[in-house]
Every structure is written in structure tokens, then in C-alpha cells.
C-alpha positions, 0 to 999 in steps of 0.5 A: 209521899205519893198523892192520890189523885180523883177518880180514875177507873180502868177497864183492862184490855183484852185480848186472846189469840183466835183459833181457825181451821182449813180442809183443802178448800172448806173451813171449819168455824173458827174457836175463839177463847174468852177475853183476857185469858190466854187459853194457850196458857198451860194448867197444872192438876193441883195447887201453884203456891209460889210463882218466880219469872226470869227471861221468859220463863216462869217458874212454878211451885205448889202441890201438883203431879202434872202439868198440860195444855188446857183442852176443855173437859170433853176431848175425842182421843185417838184409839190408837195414839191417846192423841187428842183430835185438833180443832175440838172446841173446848168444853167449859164445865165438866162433861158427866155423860157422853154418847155417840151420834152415829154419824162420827159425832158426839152428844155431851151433857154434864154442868157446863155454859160454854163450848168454844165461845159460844153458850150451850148449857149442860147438852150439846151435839159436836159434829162429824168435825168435833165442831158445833153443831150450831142447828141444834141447840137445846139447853137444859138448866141443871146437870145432865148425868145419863145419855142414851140414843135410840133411833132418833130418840136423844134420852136425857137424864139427871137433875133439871127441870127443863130440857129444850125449854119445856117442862123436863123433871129429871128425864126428857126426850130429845129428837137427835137430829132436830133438838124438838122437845118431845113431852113425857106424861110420867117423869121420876121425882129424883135425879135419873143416873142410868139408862138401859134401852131394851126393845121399846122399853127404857129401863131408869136407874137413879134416886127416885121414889115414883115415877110419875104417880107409880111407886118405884124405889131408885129403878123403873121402866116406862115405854119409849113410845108414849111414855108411860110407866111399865110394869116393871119393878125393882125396888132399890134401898139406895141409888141405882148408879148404872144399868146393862143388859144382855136379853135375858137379864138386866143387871143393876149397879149401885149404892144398895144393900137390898134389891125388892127386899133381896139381900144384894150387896151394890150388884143385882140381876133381875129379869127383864120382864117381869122385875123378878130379882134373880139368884144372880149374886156377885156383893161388892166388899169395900176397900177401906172403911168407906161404902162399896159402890158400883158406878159403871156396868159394862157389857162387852164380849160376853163379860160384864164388867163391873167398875166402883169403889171396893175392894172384893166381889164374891169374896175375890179381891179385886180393886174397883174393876172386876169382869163377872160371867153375866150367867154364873156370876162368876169372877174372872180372872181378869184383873187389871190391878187399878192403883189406889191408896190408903190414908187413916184408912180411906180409899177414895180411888175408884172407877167411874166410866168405861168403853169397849171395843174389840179387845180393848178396854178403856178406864176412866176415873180417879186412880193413879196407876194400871198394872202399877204404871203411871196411867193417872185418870185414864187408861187402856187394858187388854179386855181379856187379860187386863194387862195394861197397854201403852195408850196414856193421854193423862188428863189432869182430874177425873174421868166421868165418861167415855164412849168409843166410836170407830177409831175415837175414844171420847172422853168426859170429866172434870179435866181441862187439861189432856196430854199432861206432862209429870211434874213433882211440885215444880215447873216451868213454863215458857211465857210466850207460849205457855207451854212446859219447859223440859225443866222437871226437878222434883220435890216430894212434898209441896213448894211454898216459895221460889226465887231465881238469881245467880243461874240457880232457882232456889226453893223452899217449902215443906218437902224433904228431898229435891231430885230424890236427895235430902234437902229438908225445906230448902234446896236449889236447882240449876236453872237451866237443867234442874240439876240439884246444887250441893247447897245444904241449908237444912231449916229445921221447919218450914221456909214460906218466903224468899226474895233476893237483893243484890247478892243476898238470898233472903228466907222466911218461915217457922225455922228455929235453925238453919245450917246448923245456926240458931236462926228463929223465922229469918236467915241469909245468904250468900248467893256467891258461895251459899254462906249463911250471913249474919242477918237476924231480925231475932223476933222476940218470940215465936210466930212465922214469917209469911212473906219477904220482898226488897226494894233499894231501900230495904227488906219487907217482911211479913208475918205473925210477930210482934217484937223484931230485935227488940223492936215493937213491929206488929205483923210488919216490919223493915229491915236493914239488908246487911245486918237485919236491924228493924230500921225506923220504919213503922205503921203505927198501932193497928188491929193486925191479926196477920200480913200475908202479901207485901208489893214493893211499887216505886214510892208505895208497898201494897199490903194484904192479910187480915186485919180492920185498920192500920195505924188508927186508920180503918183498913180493911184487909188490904192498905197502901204504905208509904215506902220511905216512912210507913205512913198509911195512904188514903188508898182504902179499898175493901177486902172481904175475908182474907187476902193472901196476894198482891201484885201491882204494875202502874195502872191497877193492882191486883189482889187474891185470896179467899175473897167474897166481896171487894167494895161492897161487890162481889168479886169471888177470889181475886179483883183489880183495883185502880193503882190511884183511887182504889176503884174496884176495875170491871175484871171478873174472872171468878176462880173457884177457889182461893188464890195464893200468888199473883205476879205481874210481868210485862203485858202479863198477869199470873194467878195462881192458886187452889182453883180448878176454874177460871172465867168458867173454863175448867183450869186448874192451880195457875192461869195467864192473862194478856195486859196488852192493847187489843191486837186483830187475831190472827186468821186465814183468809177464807175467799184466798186459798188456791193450788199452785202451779206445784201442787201446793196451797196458797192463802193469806193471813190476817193479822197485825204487823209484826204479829207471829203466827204459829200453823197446824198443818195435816193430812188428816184432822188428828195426824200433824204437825205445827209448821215454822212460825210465820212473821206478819209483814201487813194486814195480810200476808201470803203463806205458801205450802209447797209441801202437799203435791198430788194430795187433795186435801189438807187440814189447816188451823191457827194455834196462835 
């Protein structure tokens, strides 16, 4: 039996790249990604369920339709290209309103706490560069929801109560250039959603019902100078979410029936002066059984269009973006064909931002499709026609706001990921670099489970076709090209586990056939020649098998059952690998309500579920068996609320699920804890949501799961830290850079011996290219350019 030792608690390393940029002979600040994390790491836009690592590769399996790099949820794009901009400093949060500075800046607010490394909560201004503008800084404690620039006036709306520190309900007043705080005597009592500057007036839509001390439902104005409540008065009986205007009218958007009394289905039109609500009419129709609503109201080339969730306006069908006449109100025939979909009949695709210039118009929101071409989140369309136009950057979860500004589109969300690549259920990543593979099998339901052995990966979850062919449950892939194998297993329901021995493949789930066989939760086969075996644990009863893992000695398996082969065996069982036998291996009696992770680690197995003891001794949620007789080790950390991963190396072992609390300290879903006493490690990366798979790899952790967040940055479904020592990141040496004699650049690179550096090289801050990595040979090494003669200027930064 492993002893356990005292106490020995351990703090992980960490380590991440760093990130430097270059301009000729002028530097732009470097981004630094938190500790631990490896931002380079590639994010999914769903659920990673299962993970399976061989030479270098990780493969991936959940519920997801794509797969990126992580940029943070504000990233400026090319107009022309969908590129986005290099060097921008990742936004961690979600950005909710963006406008531009005008001087090729940007300010962002939203609910976020970092850009780049440094701390900016909720309101931030990026420079001409799409860096930091480290000068002004005003932080705002809540959610920042509308923005608007007048001359030097920087208007903020949204749900807070202090902007820049001073005393700020719902609305403040920014100076744009210096961050002073300017105080308002009238502020509203409910979030500000929407602006409109007219004149020396500011017109508020939102959820308020004064302003001030003025009575005003949902909309209001006040004057830009001293602040104080106007006259006008336009009463709405719900939310006013967006505002335009064109001189003559100002048009509301919003959650209402009812405008000043006036029937007014979610679009209204009053006059700018007096609040009058004018004979304008354009009622929104729903699409589903679900409310219309207007987010967004965009005034552009004489059209004023109108985006949402519904289904109709004026009794013309059109889904979630229409353009109206802001005179007559009449529907264009604009059509822009915004995809959607209906299940038990709701929709819940709709329009949230959009931007404009010239003939083109941008679409964010959360939608899959424009003119029935793949455009998920965000897209562009003629303005005129609504035909849809090649521009694709793909973000990876809602688009709340866009704003353009000369040749960029800025956009906003609750994204971390832009220029994704489409990936059915199934990826695979590079684990040096983080990055997708070419390898893109598809399956049309989620993945529960992946294996990788004999050139193939196998897969198994609740799908019914890989690569569009029936493979009910149960299939393989090369692994190599992703091209499916003829292997045919056919369980009749689900597959939740595999794991491979020697030449066996191994299969859990709640099957009751498989190959046509009578074979209740557990089967095998032949890796060789894919033939089912005789191995049957035969579980008295019916359950479902949650997990499998093998060591020399045998097979784990876990699960909901009580008798395998006759054999009394509560939740947790070894099994002979040639004939499924239970072998004499047993936990005793236990308050086992389900074991859902088994982790194999030398002369121990790490297990984790729901359950309050084991074998007579208290345990709660997590346990350490020995893995020659089953007896229960000292090992007794405690788990809150359910544990559905374990993965261990020899130092610590790390533990996932929907957990709360782990010794008594909070811990939000995963935790490290020392291999040897249980001691809970000071790791505290807080995804947002629960985790399903962990793997230990080399120098490196996998998490994945349903989280959207990680260490506060928006990052979805999986995520890859660094285990190694702290290494010097690698950096160019600012005081080194010179011409050559051929017209070139020179400068140096630091770093650690041995360390590979990977260049951004361009003529421009957003056209380049990576250059060849570099090997370090010391503490610094010289790189040399010759590829820039007669050119005054080029862009340098480090990716890794």
C-alpha cells in the first residue's frame, strides 16, 4: 500500500509566453497572458465532453460547431478582409457597447476586469495602435451597456453606480481625452440601454421610471451642458433597448406595446421637441411564441434598419432585420434572410448590433446563418439588397456591438474566440501549439468518449452518423486523415466510456446490444480486426457504465450498478481483461450513490462521484484506492457537489466537476490538491461552469468542460495550462534594433536557451505573416531581417 507522507503543500508553476510588438524603431507595449494559462491555447464555442492525447495531438469530443484562437471578446477586424488586427490586447469579459474615438481609437464598456494583463473594469479607451491607453483609466463597478461621443463628452450608460469613482446611477459623463468625471444633477433610477445626441441634447432609453425627480417611463432627454431634465416625454410600458434619429423624428426601439399610451408594437416614432408620438407605425410580429423585440435601430443611407427578434413588421415577414422608410414607414425589400431555428416552438436567434458604411452593412448577434450561408454571429450584406458578402470572421458566441471606423469594424460580445474553424463535435489540436489540426471528422450529435490506438481514433457518444454515414453511437476515424473506417458496432444506445489495453478496445454505456450481440453497458473488441470479444462483466441489472480506465493489472470500471457477474460490486468494480470476470477487488460497503471519474496512478486509483464514504470510511466525493486490494487510503480531501474528473501526475491531482467548495474553501469547479496529503494547491482558475474531463500530459493540464470562462478571460469548452518550471519569456530587445547595411533590420531576442520563438512580421499592423521559428542559442540572439530593403517600416511581434 502507498504511504502517505506529512504534509507537503505545492504551488504550481507558472508560466505563459509573452507577447511584443516592434514599428521600425518604435515599440508598442508588450501583452502578457495571466499565469498558468496558455493563451495560444485554441477554444471551442461549446461543450468538450471527452479528451484523448497521442504524439502531440489532442483530440477533442463534446458539443460544438467550431473551434479558434482565443482574441478576447472586443477585437477590431479588417472591412475588407474579416481579419482581425494583430497585437490587439485581449478584452477579458464580455464587451456590450463600443464606440469610436475619432482618432482611430475605440472606447469599449461592457463587464469585464482585464485588457491585456493590466486591470480595467467595464470602461476602457484603446489607442490609435489597438493598445492601452494607459492615461486614462476610469473604472466603472457595474455593466456598462451604452456609449456615446460627443465632442469631448465620453456618455456612459448601463447598470452602475459609479463611474471614474464618483457617484454615477445608471448614466455619467466622461471627459474623452482626460477620464475627469463630470457630475450630473439628474441621473435615472434604472439601467440606461440607449442613447441618441441631438443638438445639445441627449436623448436616454432604458428601464427607468424618473430621472432624477421627473417622471419619465423607459425614455427621457436631458441637456448636454448642465444636465438637467428637458421637457421631453415619451412614455414607454416596457424597455426602450435602442434610439435614432434623422432631425425630424426620433425613433424608439424596444420591448413595448405602448408609447404615451399609443398602441405601438416594440418600434415608435415621436417628434424630436415636443415627445409627441407620431402616426409613424411599422408593429414588430413575433417569430415563435417568444415576445418580439427591437435591440438596434440603425439609421444609414436614408433607411432606417431595425434589428431584433420577430418574425414580421408591418404584416411583411421578415426575420429579426428589416430596413423601413423613416418617413413612410414602409418595408423595403431588403431582405437579408437572417437564419434561425425553431425547437417546441421557440426561436431565440436574433439581431443585436449593426454598423454601416458606404454600401455595406454589418450583422452581429446570434444567428447561424445570412442568406443561407454559414455566417454564425456576424456577417456582412449589401445594405441596399441584403445579399450576403464573403466577409466571415466567425467569432465563437454572440455579437453584442459593432462600430466602424474607416477601414475597421470593431466588434463586441461575449466571444473569445475570432476566425474559428467549423468542427462537428470533433477536433483536433496541436499541443505545442495550441492550434486546430486539419483533421475535421464530424459527428451530428455530441461526443461522449475518445480513444486513440492502432492509427484509428475511436468514438463514441450519442450521435447517429460520423462523416455523414450511419454509425449509431460508435464509430472510428482515421487518425491521420479523419476518414471513417467500415468498423460497424451499432450499440443500440449511448457509449459514455473507452479505454484501450494491449490490443482490446473497451466500451461503456447504457447499451443493452452491440453488433447485433446481447451485451448489457459493457463490450470489447479486437483492435486488430474490430471483432466483438467474449468479455462481459454481465451487471445484474439495469444501470449505465460512466467511466473505464486499465492499468497491467486490469480493467476500472464505473458507474450506476450494484452486481457485476453475480458479484456484489456498488458503483466500482475491477475486471479481468480477457473475460470480464469481477476479480477480488473490493471497496467494501459505501454510501455510493455514482462514481463518475476513475485515475489509475501507479499503486493508487483517484476516484471521484457523488458519494459521503467508502468501505466504512467518511469520504466525501472524492477517494484514493489502493490498486492492488481496493482498501481505502488516508487520502481524504473534501469535495462539494459533484465530481466528474480526476487526472493525476506525481505531484498533485487535479479534480473537476460542479464543485462549490473543496476543504472547506471555495474553489468554483476545478481544484489542485497534493498527490500525498490531500492539501488543497493555491490554483484558482474559476471557470464558470462545470467541468466533464481532465488529462495530464507531459508539462501539461487539460480541462474541459461546459464553461465559457476561465481565469476571468472569455474561453469556452477547453483550455491548456503549462506544468513546467517558469521559463524567461521571450522578448525583443528594444535598445538592439538597427538597419543593415542591405536595408534590412536587425535586433535581438531574449529568452531561455534552446527556447523556440515564433515572429509576426508586416508591412502594416494587420497585413503579415508569421516568419520561420527561431531557435535560441543564449540569453539573447541575434535575428536578422533581410527581407524589408527600401521600405521604412515594419511591424514586429512575438506570438510565442
Amino acid at each position: 500500500m502507498k504511504q502517505i507522507g506529512m504534509p507537503k503543500l505545492r504551488s504550481i508553476p507558472r508560466w505563459i509566453p509573452s507577447l511584443a510588438c516592434l514599428l521600425g524603431m518604435r515599440f508598442l507595449e508588450p501583452s502578457m497572458a495571466a499565469p498558468v494559462l496558455r493563451p495560444e491555447f485554441w477554444v471551442t464555442d461549446g461543450f468538450v465532453k471527452a479528451m484523448a492525447e497521442a504524439d502531440g495531438i489532442l483530440h477533442i469530443g463534446g458539443s460544438f460547431s467550431a473551434v479558434g484562437p482565443w482574441t478576447g471578446s472586443g477585437v477590431p477586424l479588417s472591412a475588407a478582409s474579416a481579419q482581425a488586427v494583430p497585437g490587439t490586447l485581449p478584452v477579458s469579459g464580455s464587451v456590450r457597447a463600443v464606440v469610436a474615438d475619432g482618432r482611430g481609437g475605440w472606447f469599449l464598456g461592457g463587464k469585464f476586469h482585464h485588457v491585456g494583463t493590466e486591470p480595467r473594469q467595464n470602461l476602457v479607451h484603446l489607442t490609435d495602435d489597438v493598445h492601452l491607453d494607459a492615461a486614462w483609466r476610469v473604472d466603472c463597478d457595474g455593466t456598462v451597456l451604452a456609449l456615446a461621443l460627443d465632442g469631448d463628452t465620453l456618455w456612459v450608460g448601463g447598470d452602475f453606480n459609479s463611474v471614474g469613482g464618483g457617484p454615477a446611477r445608471a448614466l455619467a459623463a466622461v471627459d474623452a481625452r482626460t477620464g475627469s468625471f463630470r457630475a450630473l444633477p439628474s441621473r435615472p433610477d434604472g439601467p440606461v440601454l440607449a442613447f441618441l445626441v441631438r443638438n445639445k441634447s441627449i436623448y436616454l432609453g432604458g428601464q427607468f421610471t424618473r430621472i432624477g425627480t421627473t417622471p419619465r417611463a423607459n425614455a427621457g432627454a436631458i441637456q448636454t451642458t448642465d444636465g438637467s431634465v428637458l421637457p421631453w416625454r415619451v412614455d414607454g410600458n416596457g424597455a426602450v433597448n435602442a434610439l435614432a434619429g434623422d432631425g425630424e423624428r426620433v425613433f424608439l426601439g424596444g420591448d413595448f406595446d405602448q408609447v404615451n399610451g399609443a398602441p405601438r408594437s416594440h418600434l415608435a416614432a415621436a417628434n424630436p421637441d415636443s415627445g409627441e408620438v407620431l402616426s409613424w407605425r411599422a408593429d414588430l410580429a413575433p417569430s415563435s411564441i417568444v415576445q418580439a423585440s427591437a435591440n438596434v435601430l440603425l439609421l444609414h443611407g436614408g433607411r432606417l434598419y431595425v434589428g431584433g427578434l420577430f418574425g414580421g413588421v408591418a404584416g411583411v415577414g421578415r426575420i429579426n432585420l428589416a430596413a423601413l422608410d423613416p418617413a413612410s414607414a414602409a418595408v423595403l425589400p431588403f431582405d437579408a434572410a437572417i437564419g434561425f431555428t425553431v425547437s417546441s416552438g421557440l426561436s431565440f436567434e436574433y439581431v443585436s448590433a449593426l454598423a454601416a458604411a458606404g454600401s455595406t452593412l454589418w450583422i452581429g448577434g446570434r444567428f447561424p446563418t445570412i442568406g443561407n450561408q454559414v455566417r454564425p454571429y456576424l456577417g456582412a450584406v449589401d445594405a441596399g439588397s441584403g445579399t450576403v458578402q464573403a466577409w466571415n470572421p466567425r467569432p465563437s458566441m454572440v455579437v453584442s456591438a459593432l462600430a466602424s471606423a474607416g477601414s475597421t469594424v470593431f466588434a463586441g460580445g461575449a466571444f473569445g474566440s475570432v476566425g474559428t474553424l467549423e468542427r462537428h463535435n470533433l477536433a483536433a489540436l496541436e499541443v505545442a501549439t495550441g492550434r486546430a489540426t486539419d483533421w475535421s471528422p464530424a459527428a451530428d450529435n455530441a461526443v461522449n468518449a475518445l480513444a486513440v490506438g492502432n492509427g484509428f481514433v475511436y468514438i463514441g457518444g450519442e450521435f447517429t452518423h460520423l462523416n455523414g454515414d450511419l454509425r449509431p453511437n460508435l464509430g472510428s476515424v482515421e487518425r491521420t486523415s479523419g476518414a471513417l473506417t467500415s468498423w460497424t458496432p451499432q450499440p443500440d444506445l449511448l457509449v459514455n466510456a473507452l479505454t484501450i489495453r494491449s490490443d482490446q478496445l473497451y466500451v461503456g454505456g447504457s447499451f443493452k446490444t452491440m453488433a447485433g450481440v446481447p451485451r448489457t453497458n459493457f463490450a470489447a473488441f479486437s483492435l486488430s480486426d474490430g471483432s466483438l470479444g467474449f468479455w462481459d462483466p454481465a451487471p445484474s441489472r439495469a444501470g449505465t457504465v460512466f467511466a473505464l480506465a486499465a492499468d497491467d493489472s486490469g480493467i476500472y470500471a464505473a458507474g450506476l450498478f450494484r452486481q457485476l457477474g453475480g458479484v456484489n460490486r456498488r458503483g466500482i468494480a475491477k475486471l479481468d481483461p480477457d473475460f470480464g470476470s469481477v476479480l477480488p477487488w473490493d471497496i467494501g460497503a459505501s454510501s455510493l450513490l455514482s462514481v463518475e471519474a476513475i485515475q489509475p496512478a501507479g499503486d493508487v486509483v483517484y476516484i471521484g462521484g457523488n458519494f459521503t464514504s467508502i468501505g466504512g470510511a467518511p469520504r466525501v466525493n472524492v477517494a484514493a484506492l489502493d490498486a492492488n486490494t481496493g482498501t481505502v487510503l488516508p487520502w481524504s480531501p473534501t469535495v462539494s457537489r459533484w465530481v466528474y474528473a480526476v487526472a493525476a501526475n506525481a505531484e498533485s491531482v487535479f479534480v473537476g466537476g460542479d464543485l462549490q467548495t473543496v476543504n472547506q474553501t471555495s474553489r468554483n469547479n476545478v481544484a489542485s490538491l497534493g498527490a500525498e496529503t490531500g492539501g488543497l494547491d493555491d490554483w484558482t482558475p474559476n471557470p464558470d461552469f462545470f467541468v466533464k474531463c481532465l488529462l495530464v500530459r507531459g508539462d501539461n493540464l487539460f480541462v474541459g468542460g461546459a464553461f465559457t470562462q476561465i481565469e476571468g478571460a472569455a474561453r469556452g469548452g477547453v483550455a491548456a495550462f503549462s506544468l513546467r518550471a517558469p521559463s524567461v519569456p521571450a522578448q525583443i530587445v528594444s535598445d538592439s534594433v538597427r538597419a543593415t547595411l542591405n536595408g534590412g533590420i536587425e535586433f535581438l531576442l531574449r529568452g531561455s536557451p534552446g527556447q523556440e520563438v515564433i515572429l509576426w512580421a508586416g508591412e502594416t499592423l494587420s497585413a503579415g505573416s508569421e516568419l520561420p521559428p527561431i531557435s535560441l542559442t543564449g540569453p539573447e540572439t541575434l535575428f536578422q531581417d533581410p527581407g524589408v530593403p527600401g521600405r521604412r517600416q515594419r511591424f514586429y511581434r512575438v506570438v510565442r
